[in-house]
N, CA, C and O atoms as a CHARMM CRD file, in Angstrom:
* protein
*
  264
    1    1 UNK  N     97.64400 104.11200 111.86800 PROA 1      0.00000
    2    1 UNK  CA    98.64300 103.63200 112.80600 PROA 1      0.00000
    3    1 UNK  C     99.97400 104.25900 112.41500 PROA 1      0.00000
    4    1 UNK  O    100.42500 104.19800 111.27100 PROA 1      0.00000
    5    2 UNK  N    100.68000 104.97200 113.61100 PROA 2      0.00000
    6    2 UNK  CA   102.21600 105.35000 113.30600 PROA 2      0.00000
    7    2 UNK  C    103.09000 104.43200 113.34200 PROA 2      0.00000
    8    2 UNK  O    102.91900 103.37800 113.95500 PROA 2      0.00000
    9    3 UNK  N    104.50300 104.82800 112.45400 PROA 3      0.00000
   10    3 UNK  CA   105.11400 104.22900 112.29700 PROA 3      0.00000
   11    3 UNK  C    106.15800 103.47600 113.49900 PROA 3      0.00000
   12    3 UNK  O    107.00800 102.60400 113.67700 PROA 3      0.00000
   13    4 UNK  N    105.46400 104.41200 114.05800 PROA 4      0.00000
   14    4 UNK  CA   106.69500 103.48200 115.65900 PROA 4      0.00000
   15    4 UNK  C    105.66800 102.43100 116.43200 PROA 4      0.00000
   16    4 UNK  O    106.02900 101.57000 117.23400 PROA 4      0.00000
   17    5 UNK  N    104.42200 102.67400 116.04500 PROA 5      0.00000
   18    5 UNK  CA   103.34200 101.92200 116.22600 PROA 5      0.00000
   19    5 UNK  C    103.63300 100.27300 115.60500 PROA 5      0.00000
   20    5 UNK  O    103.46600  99.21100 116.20500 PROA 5      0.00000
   21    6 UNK  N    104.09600 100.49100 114.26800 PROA 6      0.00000
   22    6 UNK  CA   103.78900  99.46700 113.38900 PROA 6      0.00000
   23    6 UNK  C    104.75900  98.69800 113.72300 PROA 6      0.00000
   24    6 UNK  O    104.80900  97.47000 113.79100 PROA 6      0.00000
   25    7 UNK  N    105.88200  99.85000 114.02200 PROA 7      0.00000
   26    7 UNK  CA   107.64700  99.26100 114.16700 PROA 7      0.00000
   27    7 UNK  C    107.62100  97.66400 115.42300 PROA 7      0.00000
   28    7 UNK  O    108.00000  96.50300 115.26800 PROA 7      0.00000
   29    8 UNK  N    106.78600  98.62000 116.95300 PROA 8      0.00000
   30    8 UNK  CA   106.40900  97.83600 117.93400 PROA 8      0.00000
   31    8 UNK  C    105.55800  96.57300 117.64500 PROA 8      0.00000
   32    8 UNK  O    105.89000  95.48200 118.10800 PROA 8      0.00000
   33    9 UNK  N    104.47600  96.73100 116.88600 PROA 9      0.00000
   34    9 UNK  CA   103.75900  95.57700 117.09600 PROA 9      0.00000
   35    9 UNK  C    103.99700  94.97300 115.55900 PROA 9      0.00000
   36    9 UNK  O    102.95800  94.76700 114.93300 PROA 9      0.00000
   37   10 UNK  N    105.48500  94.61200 114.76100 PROA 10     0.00000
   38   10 UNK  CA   105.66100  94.06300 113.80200 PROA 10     0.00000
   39   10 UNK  C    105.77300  92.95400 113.92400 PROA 10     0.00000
   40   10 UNK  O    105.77300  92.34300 112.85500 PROA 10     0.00000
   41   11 UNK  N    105.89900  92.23500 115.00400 PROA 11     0.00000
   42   11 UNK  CA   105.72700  90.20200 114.57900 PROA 11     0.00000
   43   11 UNK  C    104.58500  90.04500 114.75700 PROA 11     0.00000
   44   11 UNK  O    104.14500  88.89600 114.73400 PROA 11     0.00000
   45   12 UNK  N    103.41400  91.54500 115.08000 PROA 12     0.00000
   46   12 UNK  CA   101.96400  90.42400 115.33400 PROA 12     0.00000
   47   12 UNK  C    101.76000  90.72300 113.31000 PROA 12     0.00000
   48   12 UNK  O    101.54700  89.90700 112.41200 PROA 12     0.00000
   49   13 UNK  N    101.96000  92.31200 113.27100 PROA 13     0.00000
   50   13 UNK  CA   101.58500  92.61300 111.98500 PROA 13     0.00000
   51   13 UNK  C    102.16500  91.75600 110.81600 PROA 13     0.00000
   52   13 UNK  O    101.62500  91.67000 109.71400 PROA 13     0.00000
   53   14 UNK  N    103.22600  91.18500 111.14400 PROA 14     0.00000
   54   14 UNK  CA   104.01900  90.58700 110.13800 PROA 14     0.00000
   55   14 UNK  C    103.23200  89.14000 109.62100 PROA 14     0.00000
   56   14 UNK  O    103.94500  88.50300 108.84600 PROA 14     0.00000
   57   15 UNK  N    102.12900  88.61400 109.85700 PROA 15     0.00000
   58   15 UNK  CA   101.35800  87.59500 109.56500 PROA 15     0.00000
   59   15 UNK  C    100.78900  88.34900 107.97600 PROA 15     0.00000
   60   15 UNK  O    100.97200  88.01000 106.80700 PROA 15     0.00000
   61   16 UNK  N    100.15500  89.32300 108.50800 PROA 16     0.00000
   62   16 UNK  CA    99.42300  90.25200 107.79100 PROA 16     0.00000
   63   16 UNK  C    100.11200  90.96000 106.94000 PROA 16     0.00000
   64   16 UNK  O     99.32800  91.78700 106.47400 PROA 16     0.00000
   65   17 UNK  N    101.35400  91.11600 106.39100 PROA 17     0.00000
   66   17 UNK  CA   102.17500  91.14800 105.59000 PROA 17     0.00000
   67   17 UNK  C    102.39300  90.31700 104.18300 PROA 17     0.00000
   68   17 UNK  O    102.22800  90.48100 102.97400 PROA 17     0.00000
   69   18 UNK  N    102.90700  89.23500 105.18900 PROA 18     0.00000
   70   18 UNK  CA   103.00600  87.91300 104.55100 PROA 18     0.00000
   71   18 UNK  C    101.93400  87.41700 103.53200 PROA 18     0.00000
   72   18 UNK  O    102.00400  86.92900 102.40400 PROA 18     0.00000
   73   19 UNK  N    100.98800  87.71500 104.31800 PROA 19     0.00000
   74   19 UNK  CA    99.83000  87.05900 103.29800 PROA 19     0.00000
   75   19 UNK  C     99.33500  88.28600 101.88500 PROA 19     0.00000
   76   19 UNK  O     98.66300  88.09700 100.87100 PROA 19     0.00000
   77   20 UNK  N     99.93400  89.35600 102.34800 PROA 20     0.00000
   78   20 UNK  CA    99.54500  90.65700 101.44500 PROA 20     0.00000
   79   20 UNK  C    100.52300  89.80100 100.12400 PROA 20     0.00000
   80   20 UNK  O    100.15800  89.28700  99.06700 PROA 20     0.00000
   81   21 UNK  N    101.82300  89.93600 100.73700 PROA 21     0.00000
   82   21 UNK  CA   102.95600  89.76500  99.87400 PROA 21     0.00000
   83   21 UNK  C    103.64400  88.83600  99.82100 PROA 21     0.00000
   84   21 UNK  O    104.78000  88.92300 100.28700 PROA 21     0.00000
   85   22 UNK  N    103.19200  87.63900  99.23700 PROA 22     0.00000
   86   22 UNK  CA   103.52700  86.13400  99.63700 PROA 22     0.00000
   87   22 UNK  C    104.73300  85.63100  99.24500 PROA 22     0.00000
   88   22 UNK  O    105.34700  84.79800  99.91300 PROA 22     0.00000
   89   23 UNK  N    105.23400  86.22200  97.87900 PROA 23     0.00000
   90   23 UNK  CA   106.56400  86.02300  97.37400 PROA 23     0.00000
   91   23 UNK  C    107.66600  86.30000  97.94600 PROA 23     0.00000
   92   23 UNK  O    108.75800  85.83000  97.62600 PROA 23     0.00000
   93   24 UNK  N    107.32500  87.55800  99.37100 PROA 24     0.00000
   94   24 UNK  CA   108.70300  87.87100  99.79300 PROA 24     0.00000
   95   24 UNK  C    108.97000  86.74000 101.25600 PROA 24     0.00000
   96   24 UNK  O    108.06200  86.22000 101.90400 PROA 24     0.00000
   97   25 UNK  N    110.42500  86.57800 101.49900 PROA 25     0.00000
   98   25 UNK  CA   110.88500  85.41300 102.14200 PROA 25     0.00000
   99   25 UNK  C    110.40100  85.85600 103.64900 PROA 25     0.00000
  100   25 UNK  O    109.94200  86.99600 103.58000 PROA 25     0.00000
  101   26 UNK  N    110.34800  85.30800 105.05600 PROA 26     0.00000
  102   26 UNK  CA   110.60400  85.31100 106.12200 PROA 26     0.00000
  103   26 UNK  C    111.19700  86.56500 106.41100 PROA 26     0.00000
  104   26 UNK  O    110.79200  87.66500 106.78700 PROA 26     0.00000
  105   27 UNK  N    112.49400  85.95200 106.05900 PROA 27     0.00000
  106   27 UNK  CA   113.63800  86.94700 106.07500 PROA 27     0.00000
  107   27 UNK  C    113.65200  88.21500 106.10700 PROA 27     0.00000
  108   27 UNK  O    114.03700  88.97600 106.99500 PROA 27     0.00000
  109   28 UNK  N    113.06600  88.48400 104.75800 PROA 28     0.00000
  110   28 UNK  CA   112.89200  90.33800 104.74500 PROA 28     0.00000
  111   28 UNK  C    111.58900  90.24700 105.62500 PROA 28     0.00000
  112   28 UNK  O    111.76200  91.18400 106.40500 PROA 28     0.00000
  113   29 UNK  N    110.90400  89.91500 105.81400 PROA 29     0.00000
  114   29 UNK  CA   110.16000  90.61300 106.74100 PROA 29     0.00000
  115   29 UNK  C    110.70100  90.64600 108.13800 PROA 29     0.00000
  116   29 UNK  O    110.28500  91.36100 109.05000 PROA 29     0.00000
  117   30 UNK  N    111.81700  89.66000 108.19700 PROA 30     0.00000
  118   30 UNK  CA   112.36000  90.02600 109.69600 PROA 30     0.00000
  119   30 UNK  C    113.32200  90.87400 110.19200 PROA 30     0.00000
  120   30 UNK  O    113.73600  91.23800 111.29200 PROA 30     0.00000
  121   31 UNK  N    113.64200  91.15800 108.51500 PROA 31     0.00000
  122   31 UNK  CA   114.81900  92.30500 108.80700 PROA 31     0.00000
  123   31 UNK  C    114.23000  93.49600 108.44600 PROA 31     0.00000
  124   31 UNK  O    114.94900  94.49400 108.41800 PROA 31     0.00000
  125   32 UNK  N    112.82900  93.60800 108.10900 PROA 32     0.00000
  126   32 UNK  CA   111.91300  94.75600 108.16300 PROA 32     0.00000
  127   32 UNK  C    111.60300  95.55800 109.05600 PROA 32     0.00000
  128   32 UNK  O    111.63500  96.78800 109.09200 PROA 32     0.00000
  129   33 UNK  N    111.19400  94.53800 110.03400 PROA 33     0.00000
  130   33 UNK  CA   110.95700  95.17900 111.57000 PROA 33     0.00000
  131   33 UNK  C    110.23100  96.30400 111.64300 PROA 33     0.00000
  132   33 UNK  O    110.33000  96.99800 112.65500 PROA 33     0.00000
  133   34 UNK  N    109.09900  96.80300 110.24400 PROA 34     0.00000
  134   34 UNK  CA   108.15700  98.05600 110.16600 PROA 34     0.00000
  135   34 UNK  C    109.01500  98.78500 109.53300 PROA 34     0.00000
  136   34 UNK  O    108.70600  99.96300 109.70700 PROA 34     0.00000
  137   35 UNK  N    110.11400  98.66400 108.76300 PROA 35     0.00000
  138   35 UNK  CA   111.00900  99.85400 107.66400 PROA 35     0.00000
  139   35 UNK  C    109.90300  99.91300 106.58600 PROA 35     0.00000
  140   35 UNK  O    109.39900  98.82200 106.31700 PROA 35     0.00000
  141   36 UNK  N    109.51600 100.80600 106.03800 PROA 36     0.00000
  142   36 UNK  CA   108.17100 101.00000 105.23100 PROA 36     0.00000
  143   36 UNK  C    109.34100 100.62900 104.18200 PROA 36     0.00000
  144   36 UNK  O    109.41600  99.65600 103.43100 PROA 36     0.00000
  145   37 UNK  N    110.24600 101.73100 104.36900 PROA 37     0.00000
  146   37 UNK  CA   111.69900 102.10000 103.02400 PROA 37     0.00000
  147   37 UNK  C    112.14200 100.45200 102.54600 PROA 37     0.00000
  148   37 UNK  O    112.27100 100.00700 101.40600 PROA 37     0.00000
  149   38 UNK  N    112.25100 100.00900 103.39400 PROA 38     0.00000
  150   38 UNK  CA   113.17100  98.40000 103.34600 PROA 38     0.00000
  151   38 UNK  C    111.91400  97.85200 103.01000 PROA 38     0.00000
  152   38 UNK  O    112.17400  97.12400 102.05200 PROA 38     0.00000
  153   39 UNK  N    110.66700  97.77300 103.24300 PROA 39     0.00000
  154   39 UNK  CA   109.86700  96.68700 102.70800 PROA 39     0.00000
  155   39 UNK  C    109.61700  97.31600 101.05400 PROA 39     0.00000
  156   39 UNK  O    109.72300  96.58200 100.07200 PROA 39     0.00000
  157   40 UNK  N    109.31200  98.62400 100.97400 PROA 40     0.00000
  158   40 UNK  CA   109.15600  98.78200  99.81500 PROA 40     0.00000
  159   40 UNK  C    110.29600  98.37800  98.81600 PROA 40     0.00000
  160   40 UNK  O    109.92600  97.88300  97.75200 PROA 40     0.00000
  161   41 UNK  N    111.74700  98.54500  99.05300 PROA 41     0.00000
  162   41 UNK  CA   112.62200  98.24700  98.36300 PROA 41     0.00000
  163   41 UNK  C    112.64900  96.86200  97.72000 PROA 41     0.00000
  164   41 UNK  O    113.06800  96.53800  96.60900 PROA 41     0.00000
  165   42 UNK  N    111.96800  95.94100  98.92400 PROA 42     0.00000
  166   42 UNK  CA   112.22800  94.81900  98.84100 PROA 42     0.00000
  167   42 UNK  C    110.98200  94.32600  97.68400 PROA 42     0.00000
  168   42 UNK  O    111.10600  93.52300  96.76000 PROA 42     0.00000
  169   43 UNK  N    109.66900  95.17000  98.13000 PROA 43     0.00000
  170   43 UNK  CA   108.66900  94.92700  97.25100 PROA 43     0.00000
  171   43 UNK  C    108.96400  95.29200  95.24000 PROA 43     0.00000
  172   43 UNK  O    108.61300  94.81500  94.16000 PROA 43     0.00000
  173   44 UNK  N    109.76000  96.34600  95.73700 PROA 44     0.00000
  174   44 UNK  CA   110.20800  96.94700  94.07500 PROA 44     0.00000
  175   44 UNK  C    111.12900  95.87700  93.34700 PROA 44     0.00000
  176   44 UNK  O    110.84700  95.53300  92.20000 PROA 44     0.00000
  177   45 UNK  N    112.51300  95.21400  94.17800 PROA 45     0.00000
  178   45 UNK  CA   113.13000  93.89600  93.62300 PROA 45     0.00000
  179   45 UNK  C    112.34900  92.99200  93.37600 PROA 45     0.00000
  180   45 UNK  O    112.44300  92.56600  92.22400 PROA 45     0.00000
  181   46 UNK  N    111.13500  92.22700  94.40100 PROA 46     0.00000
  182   46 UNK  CA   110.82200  91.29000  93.88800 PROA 46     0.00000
  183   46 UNK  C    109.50200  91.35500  93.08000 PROA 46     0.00000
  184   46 UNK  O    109.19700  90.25800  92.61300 PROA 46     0.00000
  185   47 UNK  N    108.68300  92.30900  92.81200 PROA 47     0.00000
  186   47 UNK  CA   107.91700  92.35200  91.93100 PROA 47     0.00000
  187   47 UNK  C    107.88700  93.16400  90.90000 PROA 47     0.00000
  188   47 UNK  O    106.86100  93.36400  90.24900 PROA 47     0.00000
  189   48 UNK  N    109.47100  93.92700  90.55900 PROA 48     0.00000
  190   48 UNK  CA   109.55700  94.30900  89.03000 PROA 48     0.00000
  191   48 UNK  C    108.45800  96.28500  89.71100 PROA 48     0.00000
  192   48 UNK  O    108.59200  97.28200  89.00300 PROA 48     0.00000
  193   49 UNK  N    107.89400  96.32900  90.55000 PROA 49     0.00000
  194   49 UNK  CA   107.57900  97.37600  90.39100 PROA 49     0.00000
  195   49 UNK  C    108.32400  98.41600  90.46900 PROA 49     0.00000
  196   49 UNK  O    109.53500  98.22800  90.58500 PROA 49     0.00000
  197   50 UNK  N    107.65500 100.16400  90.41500 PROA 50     0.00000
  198   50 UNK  CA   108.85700 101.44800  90.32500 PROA 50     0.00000
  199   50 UNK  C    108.11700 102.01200  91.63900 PROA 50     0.00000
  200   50 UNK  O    106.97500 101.93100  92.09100 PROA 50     0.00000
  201   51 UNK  N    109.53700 102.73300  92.10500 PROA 51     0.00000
  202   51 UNK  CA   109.48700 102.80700  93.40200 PROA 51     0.00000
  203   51 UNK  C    107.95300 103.50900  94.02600 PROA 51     0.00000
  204   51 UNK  O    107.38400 102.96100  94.97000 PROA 51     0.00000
  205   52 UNK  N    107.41800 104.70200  93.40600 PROA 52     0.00000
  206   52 UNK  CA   106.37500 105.01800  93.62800 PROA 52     0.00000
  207   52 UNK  C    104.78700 104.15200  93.48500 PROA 52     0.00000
  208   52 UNK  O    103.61700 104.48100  93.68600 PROA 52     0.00000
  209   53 UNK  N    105.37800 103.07700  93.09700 PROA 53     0.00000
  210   53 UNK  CA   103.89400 101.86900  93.61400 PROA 53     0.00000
  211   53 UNK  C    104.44000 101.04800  94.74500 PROA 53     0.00000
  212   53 UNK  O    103.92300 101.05400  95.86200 PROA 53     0.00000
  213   54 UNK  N    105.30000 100.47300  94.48700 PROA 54     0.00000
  214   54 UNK  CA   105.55700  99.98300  95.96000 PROA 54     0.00000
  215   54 UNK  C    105.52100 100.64300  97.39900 PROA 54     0.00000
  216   54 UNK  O    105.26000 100.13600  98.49100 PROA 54     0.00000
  217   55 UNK  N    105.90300 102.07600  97.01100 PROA 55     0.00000
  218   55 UNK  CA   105.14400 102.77000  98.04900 PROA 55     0.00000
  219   55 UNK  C    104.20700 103.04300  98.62400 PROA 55     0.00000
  220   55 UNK  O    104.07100 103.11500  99.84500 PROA 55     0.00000
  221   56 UNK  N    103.48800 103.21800  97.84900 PROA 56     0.00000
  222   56 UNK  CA   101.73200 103.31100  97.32100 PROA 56     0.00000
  223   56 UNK  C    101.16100 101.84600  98.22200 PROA 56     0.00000
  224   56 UNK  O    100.30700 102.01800  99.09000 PROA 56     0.00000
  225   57 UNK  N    101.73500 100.32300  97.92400 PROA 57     0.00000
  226   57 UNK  CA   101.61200  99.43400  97.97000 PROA 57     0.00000
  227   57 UNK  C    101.92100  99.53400 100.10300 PROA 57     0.00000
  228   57 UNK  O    101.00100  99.51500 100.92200 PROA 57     0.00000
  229   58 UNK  N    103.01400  99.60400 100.35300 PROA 58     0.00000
  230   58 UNK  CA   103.02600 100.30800 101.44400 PROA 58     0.00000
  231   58 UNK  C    102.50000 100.84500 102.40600 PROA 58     0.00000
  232   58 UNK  O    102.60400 100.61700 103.61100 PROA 58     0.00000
  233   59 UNK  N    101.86800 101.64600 101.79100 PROA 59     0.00000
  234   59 UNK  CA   101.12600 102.85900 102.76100 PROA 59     0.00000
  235   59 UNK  C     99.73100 102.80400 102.39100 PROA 59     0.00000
  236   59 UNK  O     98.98000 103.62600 102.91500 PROA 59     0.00000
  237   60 UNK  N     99.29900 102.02300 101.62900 PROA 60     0.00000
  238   60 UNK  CA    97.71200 101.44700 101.22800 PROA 60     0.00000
  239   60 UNK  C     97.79300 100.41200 102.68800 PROA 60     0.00000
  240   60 UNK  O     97.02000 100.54600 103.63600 PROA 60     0.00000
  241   61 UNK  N     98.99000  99.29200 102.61200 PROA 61     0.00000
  242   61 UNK  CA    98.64200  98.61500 103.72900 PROA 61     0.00000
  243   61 UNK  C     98.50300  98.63700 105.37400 PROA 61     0.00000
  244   61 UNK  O     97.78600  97.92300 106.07500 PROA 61     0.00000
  245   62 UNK  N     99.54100  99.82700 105.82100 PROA 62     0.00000
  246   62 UNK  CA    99.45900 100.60900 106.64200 PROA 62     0.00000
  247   62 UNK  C     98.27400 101.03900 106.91200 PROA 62     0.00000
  248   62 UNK  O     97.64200 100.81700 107.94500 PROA 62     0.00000
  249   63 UNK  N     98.03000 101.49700 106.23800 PROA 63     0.00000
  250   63 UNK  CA    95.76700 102.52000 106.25600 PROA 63     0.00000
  251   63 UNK  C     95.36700 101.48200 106.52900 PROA 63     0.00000
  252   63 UNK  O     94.67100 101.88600 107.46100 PROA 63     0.00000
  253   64 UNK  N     95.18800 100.39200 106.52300 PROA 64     0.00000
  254   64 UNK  CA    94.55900  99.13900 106.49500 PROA 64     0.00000
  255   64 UNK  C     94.77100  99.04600 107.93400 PROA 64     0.00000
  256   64 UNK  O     93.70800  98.81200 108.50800 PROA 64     0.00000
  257   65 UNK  N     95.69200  99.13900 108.65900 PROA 65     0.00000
  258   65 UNK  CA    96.20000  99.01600 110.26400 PROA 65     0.00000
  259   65 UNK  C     95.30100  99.31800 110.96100 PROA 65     0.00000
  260   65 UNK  O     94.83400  98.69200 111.91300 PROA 65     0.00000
  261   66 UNK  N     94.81900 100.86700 110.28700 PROA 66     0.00000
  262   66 UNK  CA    94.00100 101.47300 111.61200 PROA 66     0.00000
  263   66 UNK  C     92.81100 101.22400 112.04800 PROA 66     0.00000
  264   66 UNK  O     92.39400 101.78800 113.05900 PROA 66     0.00000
């Protein structure tokens, strides 16, 4: 799934987020809106990871979309 794909259908995907990544608030996922960049950032603050796993973390879940 592309990213303008994900961007569009992010409040259905955003369930499916949530449950990936339970620690992060509402919030960032609503100010996510499918930012891979902004969720990963957000994933790297709140779980101590370096930027190249949260990416990883990212775009593993994305593949999962299609």
């Amino acid at each position: 799934m592309n990213k303008d794909i994900i961007a569009g259908k992010w409040t259905q995907l955003k369930g499916q987020a949530q449950a990936k990544w339970g620690d992060l608030t509402d919030d960032v996922f609503d100010v996510a809106s499918g930012d891979s960049k902004y969720l990963a950032g957000k994933l790297q603050e709140q779980y101590g990871w370096d930027r190249d796993r949260a990416e990883r973390e990212v775009r593993d879940f994305e593949s999962t979309l299609n």
